[in-house]
N, C-alpha and C positions, 0 to 999 in steps of 0.2 A: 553674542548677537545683541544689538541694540536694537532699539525699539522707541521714537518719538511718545511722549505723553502730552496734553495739555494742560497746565496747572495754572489757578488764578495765586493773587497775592493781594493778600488785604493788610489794614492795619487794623489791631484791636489795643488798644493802651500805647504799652511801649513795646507791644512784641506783632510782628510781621507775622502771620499765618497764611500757607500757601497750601492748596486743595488738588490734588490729581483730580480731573473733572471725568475721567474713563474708572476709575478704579477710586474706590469711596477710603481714602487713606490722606491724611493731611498731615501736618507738621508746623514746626513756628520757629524764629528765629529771630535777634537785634536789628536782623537788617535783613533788605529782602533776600539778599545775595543765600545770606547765611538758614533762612526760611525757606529755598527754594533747593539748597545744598544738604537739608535735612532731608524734605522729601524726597531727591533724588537716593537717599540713603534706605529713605524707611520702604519705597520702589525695590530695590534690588533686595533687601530684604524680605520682604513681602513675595518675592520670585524663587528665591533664591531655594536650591531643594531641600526637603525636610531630613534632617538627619536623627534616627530614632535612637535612644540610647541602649533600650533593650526592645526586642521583638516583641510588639501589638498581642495583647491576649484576645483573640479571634473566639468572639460565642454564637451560635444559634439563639434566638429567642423565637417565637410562634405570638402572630397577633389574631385575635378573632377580625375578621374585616367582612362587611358588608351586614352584618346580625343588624338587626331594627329591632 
């Protein structure tokens, strides 16, 4: 599934940085092409499902809430 993002593209120095303006995730590159091809990169990563390598150690803890 695709899904439109809107991203700006600045220049800082010599290197192009381009900012997904929905999702707080940016990127940079020599050119804008290449700063806009990053963040389409670090997007689908940023999506992409989490793969665990071993099974999450699941605890209880107990917090006191509302004490004054």
């Amino acid at each position: 599934m695709k899904r439109p993002f809107a991203a700006t593209v600045w220049r800082e120095g010599n290197w192009y940085v381009s900012q997904c303006l929905e999702i707080d995730i940016a990127s940079q590159g020599e050119t804008e092409e290449e700063a806009l091809s990053n963040l389409r990169e670090a997007l689908e990563l940023h999506f992409e499902e989490p793969q665990a390598t071993r099974p999450p150690n699941v605890r209880t803890i107990e917090v006191e809430v509302g004490a004054a």
